[in-house]
C-alpha positions as CSV (number, residue, x, y, z in Angstrom):
1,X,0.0,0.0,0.0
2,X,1.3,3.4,-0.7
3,X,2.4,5.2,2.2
4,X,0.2,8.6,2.7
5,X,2.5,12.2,1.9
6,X,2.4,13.6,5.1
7,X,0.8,16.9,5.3
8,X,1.5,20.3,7.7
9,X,0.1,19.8,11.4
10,X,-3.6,21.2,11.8
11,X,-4.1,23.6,14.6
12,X,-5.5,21.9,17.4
13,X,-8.1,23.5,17.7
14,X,-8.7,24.3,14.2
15,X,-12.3,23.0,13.0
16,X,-13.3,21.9,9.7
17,X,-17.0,22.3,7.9
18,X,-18.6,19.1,5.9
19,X,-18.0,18.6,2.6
20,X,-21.6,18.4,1.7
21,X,-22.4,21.5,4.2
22,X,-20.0,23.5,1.8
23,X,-21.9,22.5,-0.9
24,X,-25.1,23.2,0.1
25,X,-23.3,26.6,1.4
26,X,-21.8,27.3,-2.1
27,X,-24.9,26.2,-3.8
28,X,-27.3,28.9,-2.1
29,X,-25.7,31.5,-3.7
30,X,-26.4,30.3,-7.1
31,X,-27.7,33.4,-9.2
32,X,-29.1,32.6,-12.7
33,X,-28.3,35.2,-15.1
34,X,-31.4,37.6,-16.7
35,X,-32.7,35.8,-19.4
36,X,-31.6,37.3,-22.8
37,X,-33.0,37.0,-26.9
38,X,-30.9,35.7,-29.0
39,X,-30.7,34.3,-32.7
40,X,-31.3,30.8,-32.8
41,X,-28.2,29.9,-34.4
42,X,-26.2,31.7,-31.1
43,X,-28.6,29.4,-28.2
44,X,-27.0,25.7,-29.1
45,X,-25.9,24.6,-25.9
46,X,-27.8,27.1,-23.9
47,X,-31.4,26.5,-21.5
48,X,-34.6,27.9,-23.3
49,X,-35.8,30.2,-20.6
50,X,-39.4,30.2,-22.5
51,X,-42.4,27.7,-23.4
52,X,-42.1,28.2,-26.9
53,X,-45.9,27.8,-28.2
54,X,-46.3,26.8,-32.0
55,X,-47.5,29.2,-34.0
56,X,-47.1,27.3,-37.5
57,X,-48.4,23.8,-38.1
58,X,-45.5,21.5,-38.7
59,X,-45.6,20.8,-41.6
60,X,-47.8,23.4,-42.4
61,X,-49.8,21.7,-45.1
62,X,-50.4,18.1,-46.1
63,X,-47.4,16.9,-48.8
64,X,-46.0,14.2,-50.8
65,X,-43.8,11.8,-47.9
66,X,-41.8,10.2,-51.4
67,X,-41.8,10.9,-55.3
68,X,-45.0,9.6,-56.7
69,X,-48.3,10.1,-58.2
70,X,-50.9,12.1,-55.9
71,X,-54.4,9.9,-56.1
72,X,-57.5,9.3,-54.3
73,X,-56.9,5.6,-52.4
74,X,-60.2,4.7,-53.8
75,X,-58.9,4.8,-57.6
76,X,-56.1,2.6,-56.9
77,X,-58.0,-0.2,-55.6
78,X,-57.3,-2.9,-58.0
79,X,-60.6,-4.9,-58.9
80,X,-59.3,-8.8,-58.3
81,X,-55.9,-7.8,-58.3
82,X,-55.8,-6.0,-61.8
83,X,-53.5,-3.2,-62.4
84,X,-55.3,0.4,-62.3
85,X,-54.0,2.7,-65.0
86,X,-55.0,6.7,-64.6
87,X,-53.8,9.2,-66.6
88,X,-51.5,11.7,-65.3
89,X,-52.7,15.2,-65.5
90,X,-49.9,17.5,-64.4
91,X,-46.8,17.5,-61.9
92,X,-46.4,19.3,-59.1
93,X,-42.9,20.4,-57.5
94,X,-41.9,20.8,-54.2
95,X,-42.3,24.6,-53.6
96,X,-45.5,24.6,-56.0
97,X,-48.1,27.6,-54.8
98,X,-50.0,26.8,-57.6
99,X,-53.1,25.3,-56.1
100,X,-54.4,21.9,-58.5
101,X,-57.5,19.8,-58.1
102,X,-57.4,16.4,-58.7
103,X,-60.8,14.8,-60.2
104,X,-62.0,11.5,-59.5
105,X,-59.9,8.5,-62.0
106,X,-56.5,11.1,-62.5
107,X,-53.2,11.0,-61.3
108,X,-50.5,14.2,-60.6
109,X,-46.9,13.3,-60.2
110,X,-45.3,14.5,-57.4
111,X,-41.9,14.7,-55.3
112,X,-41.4,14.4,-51.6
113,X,-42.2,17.6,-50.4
114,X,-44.7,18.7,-52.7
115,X,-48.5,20.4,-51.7
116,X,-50.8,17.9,-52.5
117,X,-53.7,18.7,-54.9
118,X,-57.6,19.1,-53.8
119,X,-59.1,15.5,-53.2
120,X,-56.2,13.6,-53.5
121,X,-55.6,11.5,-49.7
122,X,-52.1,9.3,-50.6
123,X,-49.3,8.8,-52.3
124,X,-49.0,5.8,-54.6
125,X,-44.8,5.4,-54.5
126,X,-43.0,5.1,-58.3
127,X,-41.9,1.9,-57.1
128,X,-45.7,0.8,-57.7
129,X,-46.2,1.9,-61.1
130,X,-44.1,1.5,-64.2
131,X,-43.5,4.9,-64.0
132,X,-45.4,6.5,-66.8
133,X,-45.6,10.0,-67.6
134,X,-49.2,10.1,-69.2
135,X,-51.0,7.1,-68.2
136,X,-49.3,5.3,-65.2
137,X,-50.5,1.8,-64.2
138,X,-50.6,1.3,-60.7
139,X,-49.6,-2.6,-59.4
140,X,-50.3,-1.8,-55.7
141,X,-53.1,0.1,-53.6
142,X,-52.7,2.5,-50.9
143,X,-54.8,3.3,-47.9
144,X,-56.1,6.8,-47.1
145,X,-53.4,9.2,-45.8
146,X,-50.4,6.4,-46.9
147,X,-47.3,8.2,-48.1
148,X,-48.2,11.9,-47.1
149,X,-47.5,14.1,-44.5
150,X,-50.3,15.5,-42.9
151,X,-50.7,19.1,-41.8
152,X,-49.6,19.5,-37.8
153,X,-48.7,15.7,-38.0
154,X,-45.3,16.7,-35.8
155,X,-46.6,20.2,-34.7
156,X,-50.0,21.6,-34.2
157,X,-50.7,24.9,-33.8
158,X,-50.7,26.0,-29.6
159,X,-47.9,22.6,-29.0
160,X,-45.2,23.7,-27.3
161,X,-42.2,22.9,-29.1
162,X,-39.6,23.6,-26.6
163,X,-39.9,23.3,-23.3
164,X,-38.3,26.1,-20.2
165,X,-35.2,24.5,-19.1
166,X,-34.8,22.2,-22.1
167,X,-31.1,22.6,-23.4
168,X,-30.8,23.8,-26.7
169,X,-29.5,21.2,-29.2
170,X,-29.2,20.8,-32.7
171,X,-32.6,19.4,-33.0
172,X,-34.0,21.8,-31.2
173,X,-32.6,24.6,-33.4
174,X,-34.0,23.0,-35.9
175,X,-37.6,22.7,-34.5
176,X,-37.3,26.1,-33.5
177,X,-36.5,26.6,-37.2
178,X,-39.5,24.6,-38.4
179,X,-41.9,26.2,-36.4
180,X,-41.0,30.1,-38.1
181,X,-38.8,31.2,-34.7
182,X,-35.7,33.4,-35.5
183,X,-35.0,34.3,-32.4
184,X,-35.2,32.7,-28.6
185,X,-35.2,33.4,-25.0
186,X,-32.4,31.7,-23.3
187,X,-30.9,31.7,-19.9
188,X,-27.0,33.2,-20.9
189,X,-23.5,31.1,-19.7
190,X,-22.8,32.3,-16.3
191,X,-19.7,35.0,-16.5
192,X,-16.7,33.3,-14.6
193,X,-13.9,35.5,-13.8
194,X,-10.4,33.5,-13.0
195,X,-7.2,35.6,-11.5
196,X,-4.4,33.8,-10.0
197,X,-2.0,35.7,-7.5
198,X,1.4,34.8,-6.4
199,X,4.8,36.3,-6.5
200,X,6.4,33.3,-7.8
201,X,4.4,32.6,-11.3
202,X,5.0,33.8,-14.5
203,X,3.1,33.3,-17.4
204,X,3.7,30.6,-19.9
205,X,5.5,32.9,-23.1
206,X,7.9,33.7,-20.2
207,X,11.2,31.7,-19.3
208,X,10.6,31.4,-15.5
209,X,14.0,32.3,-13.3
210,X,15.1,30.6,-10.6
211,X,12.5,30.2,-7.8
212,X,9.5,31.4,-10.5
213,X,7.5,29.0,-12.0
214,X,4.2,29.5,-14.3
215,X,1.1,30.3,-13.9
216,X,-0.8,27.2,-14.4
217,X,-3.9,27.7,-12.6
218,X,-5.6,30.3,-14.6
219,X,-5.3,28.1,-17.8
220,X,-6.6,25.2,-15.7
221,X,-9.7,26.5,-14.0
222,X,-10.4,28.6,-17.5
223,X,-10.7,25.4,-18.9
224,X,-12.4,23.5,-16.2
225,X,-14.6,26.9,-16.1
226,X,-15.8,26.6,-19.8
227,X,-16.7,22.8,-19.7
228,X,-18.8,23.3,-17.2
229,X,-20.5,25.5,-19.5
230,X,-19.6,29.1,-18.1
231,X,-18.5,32.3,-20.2
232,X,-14.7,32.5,-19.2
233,X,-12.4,35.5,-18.7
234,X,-9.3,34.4,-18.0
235,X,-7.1,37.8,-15.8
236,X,-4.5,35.9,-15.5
237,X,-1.8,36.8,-13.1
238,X,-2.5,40.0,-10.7
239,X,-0.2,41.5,-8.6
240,X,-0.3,40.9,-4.5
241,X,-0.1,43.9,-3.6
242,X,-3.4,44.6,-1.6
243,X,-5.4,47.7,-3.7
244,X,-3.8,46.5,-7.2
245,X,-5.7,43.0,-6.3
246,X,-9.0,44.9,-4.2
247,X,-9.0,46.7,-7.5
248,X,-8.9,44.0,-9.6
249,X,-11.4,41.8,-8.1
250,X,-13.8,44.7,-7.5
251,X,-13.7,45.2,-11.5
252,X,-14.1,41.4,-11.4
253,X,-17.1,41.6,-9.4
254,X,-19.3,44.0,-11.6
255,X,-18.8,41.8,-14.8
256,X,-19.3,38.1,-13.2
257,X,-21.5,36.0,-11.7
258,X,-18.4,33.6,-10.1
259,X,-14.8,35.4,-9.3
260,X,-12.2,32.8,-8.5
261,X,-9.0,33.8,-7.1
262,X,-6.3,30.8,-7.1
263,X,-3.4,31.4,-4.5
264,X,-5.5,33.1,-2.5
265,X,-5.5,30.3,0.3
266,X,-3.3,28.9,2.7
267,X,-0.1,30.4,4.4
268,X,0.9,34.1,4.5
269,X,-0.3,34.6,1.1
270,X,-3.6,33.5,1.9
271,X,-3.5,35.7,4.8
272,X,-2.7,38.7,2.4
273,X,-5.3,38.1,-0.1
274,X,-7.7,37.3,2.5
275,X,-7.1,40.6,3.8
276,X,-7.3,43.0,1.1
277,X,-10.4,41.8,0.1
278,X,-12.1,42.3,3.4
279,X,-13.2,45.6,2.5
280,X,-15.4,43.9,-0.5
281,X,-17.0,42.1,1.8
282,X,-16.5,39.1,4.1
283,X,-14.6,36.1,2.9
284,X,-15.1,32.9,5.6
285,X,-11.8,31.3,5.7
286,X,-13.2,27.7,7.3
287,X,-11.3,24.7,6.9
288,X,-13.4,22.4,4.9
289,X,-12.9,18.5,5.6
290,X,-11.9,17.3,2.4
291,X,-8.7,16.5,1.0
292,X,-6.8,17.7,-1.0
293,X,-8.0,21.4,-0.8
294,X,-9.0,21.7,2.8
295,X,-7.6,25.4,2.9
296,X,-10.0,27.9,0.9
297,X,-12.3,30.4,1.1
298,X,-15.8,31.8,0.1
299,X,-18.1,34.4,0.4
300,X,-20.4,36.6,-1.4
301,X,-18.6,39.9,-2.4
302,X,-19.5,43.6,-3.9
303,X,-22.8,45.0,-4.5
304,X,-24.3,42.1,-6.0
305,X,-22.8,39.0,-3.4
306,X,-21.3,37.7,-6.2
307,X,-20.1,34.1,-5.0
308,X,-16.1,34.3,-4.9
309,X,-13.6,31.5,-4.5
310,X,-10.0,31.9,-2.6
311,X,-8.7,28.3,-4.2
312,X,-4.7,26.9,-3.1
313,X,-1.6,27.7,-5.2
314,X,-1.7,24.2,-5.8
315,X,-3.2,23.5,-9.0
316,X,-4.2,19.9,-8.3
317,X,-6.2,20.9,-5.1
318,X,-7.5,23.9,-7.0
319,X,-8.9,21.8,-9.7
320,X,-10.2,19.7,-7.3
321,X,-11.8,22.2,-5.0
322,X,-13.1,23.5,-8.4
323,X,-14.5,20.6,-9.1
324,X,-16.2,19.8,-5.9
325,X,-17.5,22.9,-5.5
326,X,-17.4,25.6,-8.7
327,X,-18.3,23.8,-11.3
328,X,-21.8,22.7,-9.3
329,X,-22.3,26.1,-8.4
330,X,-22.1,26.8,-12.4
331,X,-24.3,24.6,-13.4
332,X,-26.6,25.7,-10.9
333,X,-26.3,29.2,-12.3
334,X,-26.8,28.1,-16.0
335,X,-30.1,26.3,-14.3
336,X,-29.3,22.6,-15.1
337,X,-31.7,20.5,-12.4
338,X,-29.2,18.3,-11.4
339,X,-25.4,20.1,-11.3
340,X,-23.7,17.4,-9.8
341,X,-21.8,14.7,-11.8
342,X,-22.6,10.8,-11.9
343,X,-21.5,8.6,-9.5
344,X,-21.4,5.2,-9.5
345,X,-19.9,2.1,-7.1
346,X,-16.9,0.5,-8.6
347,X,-14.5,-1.9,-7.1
348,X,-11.5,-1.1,-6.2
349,X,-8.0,-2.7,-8.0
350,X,-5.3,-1.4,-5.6
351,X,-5.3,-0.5,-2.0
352,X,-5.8,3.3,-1.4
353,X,-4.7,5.9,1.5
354,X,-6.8,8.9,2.6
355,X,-6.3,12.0,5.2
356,X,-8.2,11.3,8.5
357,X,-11.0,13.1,9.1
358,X,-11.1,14.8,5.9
359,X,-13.8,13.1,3.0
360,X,-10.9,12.2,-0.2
361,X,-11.0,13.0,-3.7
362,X,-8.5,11.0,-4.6
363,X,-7.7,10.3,-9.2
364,X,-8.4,6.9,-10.5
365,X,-9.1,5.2,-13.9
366,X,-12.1,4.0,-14.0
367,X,-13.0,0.8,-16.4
368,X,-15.8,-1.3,-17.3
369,X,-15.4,-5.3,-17.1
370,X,-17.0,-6.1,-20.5
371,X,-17.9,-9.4,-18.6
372,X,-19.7,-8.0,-16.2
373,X,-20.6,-5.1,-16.4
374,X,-18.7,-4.0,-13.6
375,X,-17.3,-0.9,-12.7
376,X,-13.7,-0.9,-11.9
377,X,-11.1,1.6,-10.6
378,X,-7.2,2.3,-10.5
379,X,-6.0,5.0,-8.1
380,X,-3.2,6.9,-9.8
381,X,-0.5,7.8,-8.0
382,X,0.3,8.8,-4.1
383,X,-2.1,10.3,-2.0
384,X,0.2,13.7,-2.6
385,X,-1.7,16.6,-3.4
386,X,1.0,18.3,-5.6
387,X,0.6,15.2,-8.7
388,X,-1.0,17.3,-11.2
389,X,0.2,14.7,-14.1
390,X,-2.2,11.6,-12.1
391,X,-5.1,14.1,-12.2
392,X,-4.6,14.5,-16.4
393,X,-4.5,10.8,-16.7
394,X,-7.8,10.2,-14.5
395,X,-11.5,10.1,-15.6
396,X,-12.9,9.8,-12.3
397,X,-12.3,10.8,-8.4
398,X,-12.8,8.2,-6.1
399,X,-14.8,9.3,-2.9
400,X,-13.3,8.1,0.1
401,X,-15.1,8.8,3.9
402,X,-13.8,11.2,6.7
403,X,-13.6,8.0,8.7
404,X,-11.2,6.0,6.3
405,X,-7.8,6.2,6.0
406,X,-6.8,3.1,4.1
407,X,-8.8,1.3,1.5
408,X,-8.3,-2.5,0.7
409,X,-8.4,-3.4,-3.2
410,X,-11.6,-5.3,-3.6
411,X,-14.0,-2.7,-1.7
412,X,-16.4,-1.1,-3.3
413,X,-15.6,2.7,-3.4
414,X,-17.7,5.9,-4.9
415,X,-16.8,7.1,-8.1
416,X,-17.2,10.4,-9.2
417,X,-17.3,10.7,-13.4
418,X,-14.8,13.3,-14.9
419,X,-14.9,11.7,-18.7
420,X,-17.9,11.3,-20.7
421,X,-16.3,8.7,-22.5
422,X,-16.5,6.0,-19.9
């Protein structure tokens, strides 16, 4: 069994919040942004913040459903299985205004997607003819309505065609299309602002110099930011110094609905940061009992209480601290009814170390037994929170309980999903 990376000495008297009494902490302060209208082709991927009512039959009048001859069903009824032959009195095209009426014993060709003419009730397929142009013989009836589309036969006028809170896909642009809409009323991608502080990082065009090294959390959580479906702006690196950074975050605050500042907890640092934003409002600085990324901070800043995170320098707890708590709270804001990921039971491979008295999120590959059908999962690496290559490697955290501190291979763990491809 790996041996657990021991970690700083806790206060004794220092007291740590629930991980699930964070969450429900965090999660309260979910604000949904003011619906907005925009073009249809700009809301894929966005939550329809509207019952969106028909207003057009779909399709809107009754048509050909193949290429054919438009008949009545009861001239194509062969007497004791004898051909019918009708002659053919026009064609009609798909896009035809010009209105026809068919009389009793004729024919009009048409293609899929044409009107069909007055009286006629099906479709008889050019499969079941011999294809004539003037007088086509029929081998094969058709019932009433066969081959066509009937008007509001999807849609009807008053259906709702896309529901509030439905997520706006390509078929639902297209419905949207089909039923006349050009525009849509849509809750927009909460505005996530990400600044990292810390005297040591430099960004990535830069060589770093002895003691530096770069700024990889801004990069990280923009990304972890945007696929949990939020609008990213990524500050990048902001200077320490207490008003430069009150300044920046207050900016921050009056453009976002999330502001996360990484390197903003733990140590002297955190201390620092903590500090100069105390005039924007109040910041609580509680351990939370989960490991890695026990040390941060939250609270609801500025005018507006807009939710914002002090994350760890370390970019492994910050993505996991992120993805414990942020990227719930985003897809809270963007109004998805569940924002939590799946989790699943899977059997553990390899035994596994956790912190005691802190809830672990620890990286694993998790794999399916074709067999069986069972879930399975590999813990990557040590229980060190610093292993940021493990973490790129995973597709799943395995949940491990404040009370555990060793796991033997052949228990069955939680399994939180980070891949959709598993």
């Amino acid at each position: 069994m790996t041996p657990p990376i021991p970690e700083p000495p806790e206060p004794a008297d220092q007291e740590f919040r629930p991980v699930d009494e964070q969450i429900a902490l965090v999660l309260d302060s979910a604000v949904r942004p003011r619906p907005v209208r925009v073009a249809i082709s700009e809301a894929q991927g966005l939550l329809c913040a509207e019952e969106v009512v028909a207003e057009h039959a779909l399709p809107g009048f009754d048509q050909a459903a193949v290429d054919g001859y438009a008949v009545r069903s009861v001239d194509v009824r062969p007497v004791e299985d004898e051909p019918v032959q009708l002659p053919v009195v026009g064609e009609i095209p798909a896009g035809s205004r010009q209105p026809r009426r068919l009389q009793p014993g004729q024919a009009v060709r048409v293609v899929t997607g044409a009107p069909l003419p007055t009286l006629a009730d099906a479709v008889v397929p050019t499969a079941f003819t011999d294809g004539h142009p003037a007088n086509v013989t029929v081998h094969r009836s058709v019932p009433s309505a066969g081959y066509v589309r009937r008007t509001g036969e999807d849609v009807q006028i008053g259906d709702v065609a896309v529901r509030q809170g439905d997520t706006i896909g390509s078929a639902q642009v297209g419905l949207l299309a089909a039923v006349g809409r050009s525009k849509v009323l849509v809750y927009p991608r909460p505005r996530v602002s990400i600044v990292s502080v810390g005297d040591e990082l430099v960004d990535i065009d830069r060589t770093p110099s002895v003691g530096q090294v770069y700024d990889v959390n801004s990069y990280a959580l923009a990304a972890a930011a945007r696929d949990a479906g939020a609008e990213v702006s990524r500050v990048g690196i902001v200077s320490s110094e207490p008003k430069r950074l009150r300044e920046v975050v207050e900016g921050r605050l009056l453009m976002s609905e999330v502001v996360v500042v990484a390197g903003g907890a733990g140590g002297n640092s955190g201390d620092e940061v903590h500090a100069a934003l105390s005039d924007l409002g109040h910041v609580d600085m509680t351990r939370v009992a989960m490991h890695p990324g026990s040390a941060q901070g939250f609270g609801r800043l500025g005018p507006d209480s807009v939710p914002t995170f002090l994350l760890p320098a370390n970019p492994m707890s910050a993505l996991v601290v992120f993805e414990v708590l942020i990227r719930p709270l985003i897809r809270a804001a963007r109004g998805t009814r569940n924002p939590h990921r799946r989790v699943v039971s899977a059997r553990l491979l390899s035994p596994l170390t956790s912190a005691k008295g802190r809830r672990g999120f620890l990286r694993g590959q998790l794999l399916r037994d074709e067999s069986t059908s069972e879930y399975l999962v590999q813990p990557l690496g040590t229980s060190g929170a610093h292993l940021l290559a493990s973490l790129a490697e995973a597709n799943c955290l395995i949940n491990v309980d404040e009370d555990l501190t060793e796991v033997p291979a052949g228990e069955q763990v939680r399994v939180t999903f980070l891949a959709q491809r598993v």
